[in-house]
C-alpha positions in Angstrom: 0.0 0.0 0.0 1.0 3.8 -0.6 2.0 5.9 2.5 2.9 9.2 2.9 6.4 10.9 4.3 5.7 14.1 5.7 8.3 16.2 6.9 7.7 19.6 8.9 9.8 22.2 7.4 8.4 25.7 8.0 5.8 28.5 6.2 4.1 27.0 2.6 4.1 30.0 0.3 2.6 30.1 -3.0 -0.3 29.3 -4.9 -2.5 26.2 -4.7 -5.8 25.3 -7.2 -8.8 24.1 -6.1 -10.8 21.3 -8.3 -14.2 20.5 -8.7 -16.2 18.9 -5.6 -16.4 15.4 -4.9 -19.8 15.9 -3.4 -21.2 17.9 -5.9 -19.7 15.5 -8.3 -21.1 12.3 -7.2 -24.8 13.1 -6.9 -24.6 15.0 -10.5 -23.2 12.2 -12.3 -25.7 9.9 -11.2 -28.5 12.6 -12.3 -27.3 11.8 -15.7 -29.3 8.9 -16.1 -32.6 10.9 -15.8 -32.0 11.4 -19.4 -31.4 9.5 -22.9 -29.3 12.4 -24.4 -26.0 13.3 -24.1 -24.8 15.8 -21.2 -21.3 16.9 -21.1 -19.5 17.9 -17.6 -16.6 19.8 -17.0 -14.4 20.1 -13.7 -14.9 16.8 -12.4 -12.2 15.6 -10.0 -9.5 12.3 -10.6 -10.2 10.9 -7.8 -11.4 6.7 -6.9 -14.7 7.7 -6.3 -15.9 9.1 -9.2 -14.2 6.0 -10.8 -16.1 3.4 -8.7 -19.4 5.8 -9.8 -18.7 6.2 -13.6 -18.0 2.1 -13.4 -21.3 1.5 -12.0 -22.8 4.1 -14.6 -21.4 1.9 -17.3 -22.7 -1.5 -15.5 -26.2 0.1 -15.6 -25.8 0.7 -19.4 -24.5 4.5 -20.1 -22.1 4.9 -22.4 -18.8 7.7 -20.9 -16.3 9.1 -22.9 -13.7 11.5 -21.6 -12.5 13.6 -24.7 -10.4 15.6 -21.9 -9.0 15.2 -18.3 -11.7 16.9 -16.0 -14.7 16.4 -18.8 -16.7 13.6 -18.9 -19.9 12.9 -21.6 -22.0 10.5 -20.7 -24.9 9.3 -22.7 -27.6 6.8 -21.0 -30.1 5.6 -23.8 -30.9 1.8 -22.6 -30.3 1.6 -18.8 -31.5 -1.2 -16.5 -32.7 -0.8 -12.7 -30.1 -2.4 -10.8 -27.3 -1.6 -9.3 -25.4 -4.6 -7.4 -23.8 -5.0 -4.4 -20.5 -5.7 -5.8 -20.3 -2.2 -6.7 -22.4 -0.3 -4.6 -20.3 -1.5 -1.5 -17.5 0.3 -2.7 -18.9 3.6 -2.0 -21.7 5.2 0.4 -22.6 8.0 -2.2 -23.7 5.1 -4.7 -27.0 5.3 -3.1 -27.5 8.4 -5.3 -28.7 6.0 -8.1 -32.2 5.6 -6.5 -33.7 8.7 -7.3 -33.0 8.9 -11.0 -33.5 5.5 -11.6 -37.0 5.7 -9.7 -37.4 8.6 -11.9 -36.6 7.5 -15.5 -37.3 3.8 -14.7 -40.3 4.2 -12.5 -38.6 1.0 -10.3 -35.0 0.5 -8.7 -32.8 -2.3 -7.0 -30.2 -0.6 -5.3 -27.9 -2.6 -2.6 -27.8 -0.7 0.7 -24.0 0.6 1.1 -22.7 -0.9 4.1 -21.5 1.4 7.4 -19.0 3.7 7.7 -16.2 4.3 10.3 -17.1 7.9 11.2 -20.8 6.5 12.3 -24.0 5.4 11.0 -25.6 6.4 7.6 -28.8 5.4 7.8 -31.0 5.9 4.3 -34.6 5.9 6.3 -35.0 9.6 5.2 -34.3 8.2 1.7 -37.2 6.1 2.1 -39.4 7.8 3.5 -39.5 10.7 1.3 -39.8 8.0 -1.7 -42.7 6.9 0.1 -44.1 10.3 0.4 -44.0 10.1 -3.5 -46.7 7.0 -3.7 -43.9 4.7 -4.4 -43.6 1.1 -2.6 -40.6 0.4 -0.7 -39.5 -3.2 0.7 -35.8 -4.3 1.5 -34.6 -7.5 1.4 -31.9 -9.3 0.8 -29.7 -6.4 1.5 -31.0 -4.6 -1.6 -33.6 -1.5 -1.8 -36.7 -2.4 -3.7 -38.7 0.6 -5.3 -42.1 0.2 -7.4 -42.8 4.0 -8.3 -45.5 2.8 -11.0 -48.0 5.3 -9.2 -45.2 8.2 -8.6 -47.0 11.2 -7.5 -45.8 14.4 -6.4 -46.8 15.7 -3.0 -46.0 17.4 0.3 -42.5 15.9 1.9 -40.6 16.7 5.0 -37.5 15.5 5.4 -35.8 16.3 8.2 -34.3 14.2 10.9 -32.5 14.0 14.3 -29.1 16.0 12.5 -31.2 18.4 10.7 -31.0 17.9 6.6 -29.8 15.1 4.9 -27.4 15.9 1.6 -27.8 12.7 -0.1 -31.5 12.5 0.5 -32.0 16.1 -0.5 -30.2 14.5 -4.0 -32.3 11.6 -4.3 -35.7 12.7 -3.5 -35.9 15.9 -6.3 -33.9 13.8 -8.6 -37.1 11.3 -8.3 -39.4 14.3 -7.9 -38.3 15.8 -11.6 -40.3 13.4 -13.8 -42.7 12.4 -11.2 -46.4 14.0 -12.1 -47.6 17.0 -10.0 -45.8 19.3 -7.7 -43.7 18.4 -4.9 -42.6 20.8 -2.3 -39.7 19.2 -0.1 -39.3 20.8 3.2 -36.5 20.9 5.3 -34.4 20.2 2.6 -30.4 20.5 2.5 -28.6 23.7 1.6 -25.3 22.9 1.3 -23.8 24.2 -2.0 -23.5 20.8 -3.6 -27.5 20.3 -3.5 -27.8 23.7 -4.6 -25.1 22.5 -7.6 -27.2 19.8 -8.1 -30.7 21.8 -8.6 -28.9 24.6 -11.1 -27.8 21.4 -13.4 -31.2 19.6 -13.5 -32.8 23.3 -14.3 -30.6 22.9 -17.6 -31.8 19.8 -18.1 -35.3 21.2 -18.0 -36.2 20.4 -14.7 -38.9 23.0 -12.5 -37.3 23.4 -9.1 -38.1 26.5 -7.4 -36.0 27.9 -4.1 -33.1 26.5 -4.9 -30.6 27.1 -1.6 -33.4 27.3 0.8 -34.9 24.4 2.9 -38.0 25.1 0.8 -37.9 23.2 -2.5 -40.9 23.1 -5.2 -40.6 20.9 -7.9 -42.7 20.3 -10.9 -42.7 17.2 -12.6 -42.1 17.3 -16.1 -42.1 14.6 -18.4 -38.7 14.3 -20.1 -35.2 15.9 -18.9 -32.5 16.6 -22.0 -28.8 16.8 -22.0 -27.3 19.5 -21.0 -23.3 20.7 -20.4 -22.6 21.4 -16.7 -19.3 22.7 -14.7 -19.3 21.1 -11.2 -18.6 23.7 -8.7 -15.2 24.2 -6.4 -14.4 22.1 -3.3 -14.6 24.2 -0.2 -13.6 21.3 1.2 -10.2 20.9 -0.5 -10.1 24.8 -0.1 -10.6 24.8 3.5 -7.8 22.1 3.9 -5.5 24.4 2.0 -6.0 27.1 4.1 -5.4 25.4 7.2 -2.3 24.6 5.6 -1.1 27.7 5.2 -2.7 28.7 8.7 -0.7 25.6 10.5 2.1 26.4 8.4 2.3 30.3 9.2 2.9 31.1 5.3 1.8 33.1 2.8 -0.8 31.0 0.6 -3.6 32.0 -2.0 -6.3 29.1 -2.0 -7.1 29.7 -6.1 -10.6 29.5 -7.6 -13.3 29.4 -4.5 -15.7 31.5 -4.1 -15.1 32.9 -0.2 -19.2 32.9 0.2 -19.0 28.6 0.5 -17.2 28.6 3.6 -18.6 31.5 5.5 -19.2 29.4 9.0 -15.7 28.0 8.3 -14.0 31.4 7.6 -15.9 33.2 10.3 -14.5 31.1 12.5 -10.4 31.4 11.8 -11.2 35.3 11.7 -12.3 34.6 15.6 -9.0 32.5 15.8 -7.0 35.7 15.0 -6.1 34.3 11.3 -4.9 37.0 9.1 -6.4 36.7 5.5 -7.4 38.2 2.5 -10.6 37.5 0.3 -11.1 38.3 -3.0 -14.1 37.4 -5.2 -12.4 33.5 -6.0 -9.5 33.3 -3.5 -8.8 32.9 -0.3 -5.2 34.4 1.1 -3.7 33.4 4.3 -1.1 35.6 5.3 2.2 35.1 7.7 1.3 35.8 11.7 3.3 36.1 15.2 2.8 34.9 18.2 0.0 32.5 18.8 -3.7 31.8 17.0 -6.8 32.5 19.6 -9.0 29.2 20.9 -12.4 28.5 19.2 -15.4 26.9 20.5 -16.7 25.2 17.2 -20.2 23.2 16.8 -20.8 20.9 13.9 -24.0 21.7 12.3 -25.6 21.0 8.5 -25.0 24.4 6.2 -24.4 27.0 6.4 -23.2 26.1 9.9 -19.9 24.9 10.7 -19.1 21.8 8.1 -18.3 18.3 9.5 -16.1 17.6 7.0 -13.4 20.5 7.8 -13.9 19.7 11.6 -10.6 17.2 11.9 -8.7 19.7 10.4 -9.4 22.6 12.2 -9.1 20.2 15.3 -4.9 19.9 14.2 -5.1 23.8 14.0 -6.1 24.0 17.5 -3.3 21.7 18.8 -1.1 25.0 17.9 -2.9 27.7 19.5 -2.2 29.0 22.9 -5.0 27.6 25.4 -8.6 25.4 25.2 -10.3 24.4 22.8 -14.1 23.0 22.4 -15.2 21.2 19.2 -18.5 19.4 18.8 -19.5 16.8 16.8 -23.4 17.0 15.9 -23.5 15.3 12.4 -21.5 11.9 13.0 -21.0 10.4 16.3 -18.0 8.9 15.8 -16.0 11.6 13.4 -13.1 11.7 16.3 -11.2 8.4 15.3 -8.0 10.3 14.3 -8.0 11.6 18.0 -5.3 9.0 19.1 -3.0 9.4 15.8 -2.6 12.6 17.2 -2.5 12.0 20.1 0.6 9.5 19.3 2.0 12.8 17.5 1.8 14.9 21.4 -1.4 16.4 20.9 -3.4 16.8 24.6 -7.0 16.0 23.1 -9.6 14.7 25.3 -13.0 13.0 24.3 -16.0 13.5 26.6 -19.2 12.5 24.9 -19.4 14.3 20.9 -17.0 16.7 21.9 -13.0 16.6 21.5 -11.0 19.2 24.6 -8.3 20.2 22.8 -5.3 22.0 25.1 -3.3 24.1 22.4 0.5 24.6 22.0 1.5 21.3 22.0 4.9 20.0 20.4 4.4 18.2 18.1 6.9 15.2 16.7 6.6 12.8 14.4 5.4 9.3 14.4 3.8 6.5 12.0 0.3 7.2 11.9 -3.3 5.4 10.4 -6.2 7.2 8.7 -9.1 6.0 9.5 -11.1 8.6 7.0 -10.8 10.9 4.0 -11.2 13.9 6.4 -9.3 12.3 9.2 -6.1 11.4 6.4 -6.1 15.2 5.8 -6.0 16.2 9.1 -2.9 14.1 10.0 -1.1 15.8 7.2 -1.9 19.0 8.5 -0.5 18.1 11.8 2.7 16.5 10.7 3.3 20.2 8.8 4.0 21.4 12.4 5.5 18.5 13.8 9.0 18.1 14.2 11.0 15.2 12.3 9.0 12.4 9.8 5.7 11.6 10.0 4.8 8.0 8.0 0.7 8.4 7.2 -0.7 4.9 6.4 -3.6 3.9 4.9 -3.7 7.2 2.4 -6.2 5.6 -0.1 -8.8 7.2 2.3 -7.5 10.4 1.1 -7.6 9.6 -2.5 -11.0 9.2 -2.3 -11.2 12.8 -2.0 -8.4 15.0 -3.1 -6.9 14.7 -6.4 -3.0 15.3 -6.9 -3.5 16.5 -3.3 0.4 16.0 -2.5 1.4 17.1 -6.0 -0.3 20.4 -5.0 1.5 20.8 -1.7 4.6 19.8 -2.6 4.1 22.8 -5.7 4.2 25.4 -2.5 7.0 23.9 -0.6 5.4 21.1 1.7 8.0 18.3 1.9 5.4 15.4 1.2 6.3 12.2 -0.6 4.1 9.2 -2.1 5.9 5.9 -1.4 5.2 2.3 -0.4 4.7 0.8 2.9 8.1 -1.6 2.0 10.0 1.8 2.4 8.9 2.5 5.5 11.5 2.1 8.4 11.1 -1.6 9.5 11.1 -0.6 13.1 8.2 1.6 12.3 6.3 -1.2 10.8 6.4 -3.4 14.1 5.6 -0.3 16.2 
């Protein structure tokens, strides 16, 4: 397996890209099966997990052809209603396939994806709102069974005990688009891949009104047409970067993000003390002295604080000068990388879904798991302020996520090499 050398060697400086959104990514290729013509998109990430979702396109019968890195054109004329286990275990966000398919195929068989480490994914709000739209629902056999013969649109509300649910947000006005009547979907998701998501099936012809609010009307229309389609920036990826030049102290510009997707994010390195600059697509960390402020930070669905940038700010806050509070509210069990850092020197506490995180700790280096895609970033974050190597195992996490992520880092000075685990130190190994 690939691991990751990571030496701490002082400020990044420079300027680092962002690419398109896995998130966004992943719920918009699947919409391309709600229609037999061509659509063409642009700025979608390398990375395994649109791989493992463009192979299962193809296994339900569309036809992809990438005339370009970053631009796929898919074309889905004959498609059947399954989608196995074989592939769909491979990756949570698979479970995007059941609204279009309900839609275009008025029935599915989707395998349930299996768990995950950062904590349960249940897909009950995915049934229940396909319920809501006079469809019949049975599992067995491990698979999802849908009969939407009698799809009808109607009054849904979808929230649950964390609030919004992204994927189910996807899947239910995917199947609402060529369902008859109007549905209005309450308590829908707002993050900026749903909202992605919405503005590409409007090109397709779809009738979705309030598109970012948690009020979402859609009128079913009878056929959806191709369409060409640039999937937004990562804010993800962007947020990472910035935290690497904030953990680093150096000067970096975060290229091509619109400041306005990470305002809860943002907000709250300005209350750490982080100098930046924002322009209308960049962010700018600038060099500081002295020490970063504590922040009290509280996981919560958009435009609250995201989960998925709460490991990393957690490695930030093992550099700043006092105590720090971070709550988890979306997954229970998003604190795994806890005791890699702690192995690292970090003084992090767990009590209940919130990490105590006493700042200004010395940091060294040490051979480390990922147990996540968020939690592999993280630990790279940390060994940037760590003294001497740190050996990050298990990095196909990351790669699920960020594409040429140490290609860019390395571009603005980050000592960070790709290897294999045979060239780890053998004493590290047996550790």
């Amino acid at each position: 397996m690939d691991v990751f050398k990571v030496s701490g060697n002082g400020p990044l400086n420079g300027q680092i890209d962002v690419g398109g959104a896995k998130n966004a990514a992943l719920p918009i290729l699947a919409a391309t099966l709600l229609s037999d013509e061509t659509v063409t998109l642009r700025n979608v990430p390398d990375l395994s997990d649109m791989r493992f979702m463009l192979e299962i396109l193809r296994h339900i019968g569309a036809e992809t052809v990438q005339p370009e890195p970053g631009v796929w054109k898919i074309t889905s004329k004959k498609i059947t209603h399954i989608a196995p286990y074989d592939l769909v275990r491979k990756m949570r966000a698979s479970v995007c396939l059941l609204g279009p398919l309900v839609a275009r195929m008025r029935k599915a068989e989707v395998s349930i994806p299996g768990g995950c480490v950062i904590g349960p994914r249940p897909i009950d709000l995915h049934i229940k709102g396909l319920k809501k739209l006079n469809c019949q629902v049975e599992i067995s056999n491990g698979y999802v069974h849908v009969d939407a013969s009698e799809i009808q649109g109607g009054p849904i509300f979808l929230g649950g005990r964390s609030g919004s649910t992204v994927t189910g947000t996807a899947n239910i006005v995917m199947a609402a688009t060529l369902a008859p009547g109007t549905t209005r979907l309450e308590c829908a998701a707002c993050e900026p891949e749903v909202v992605d998501l919405c503005n590409m099936l409007v090109k397709m012809g779809a009738k979705i009104t309030g598109i970012g609010s948690p009020e979402l009307v859609i009128t079913g229309v009878e056929k959806l047409h191709g369409c060409e389609h640039s999937v937004i920036a990562d804010r993800i990826e962007a947020g990472t970067f910035v935290i690497a030049g904030a953990i680093t102290r150096g000067d970096v510009t975060v290229k091509g993000i619109a400041p306005k997707l990470l305002g809860a994010f943002l907000d709250k390195l300005e209350e750490a003390g982080l100098p930046m600059e924002l322009g209308e697509d960049y962010i700018r960390v600038l060099p500081y002295q002295g020490s970063l402020k504590t922040v009290d930070v509280v996981t919560l669905p958009h435009p609250g604080y995201p989960t998925d940038l709460q490991a990393q700010l957690g490695a930030l806050m093992t550099q700043t000068e006092g105590l720090s509070i971070i709550t988890e509210r979306i997954y229970p069990n998003r604190f795994m990388h806890v005791p890699e850092l702690q192995r690292m020197g970090a003084d992090i506490s767990i009590e209940g879904p919130s990490a105590i995180i006493k700042g200004a700790s010395k940091l060294s280096g040490a051979p480390v798991m990922a147990s996540d895609l968020r939690a592999s970033a993280a630990l790279i974050l940390a060994a940037f302020a760590a003294e001497g190597d740190t050996w990050i195992q298990r990095i196909y996490h990351l790669d699920r996520g960020y594409e040429r992520f140490e290609q860019k880092l390395a571009a603005i000075g980050a000592k960070i090499e790709r290897l294999s685990d045979k060239d780890m130190p053998k004493e590290l190994l047996e550790d």
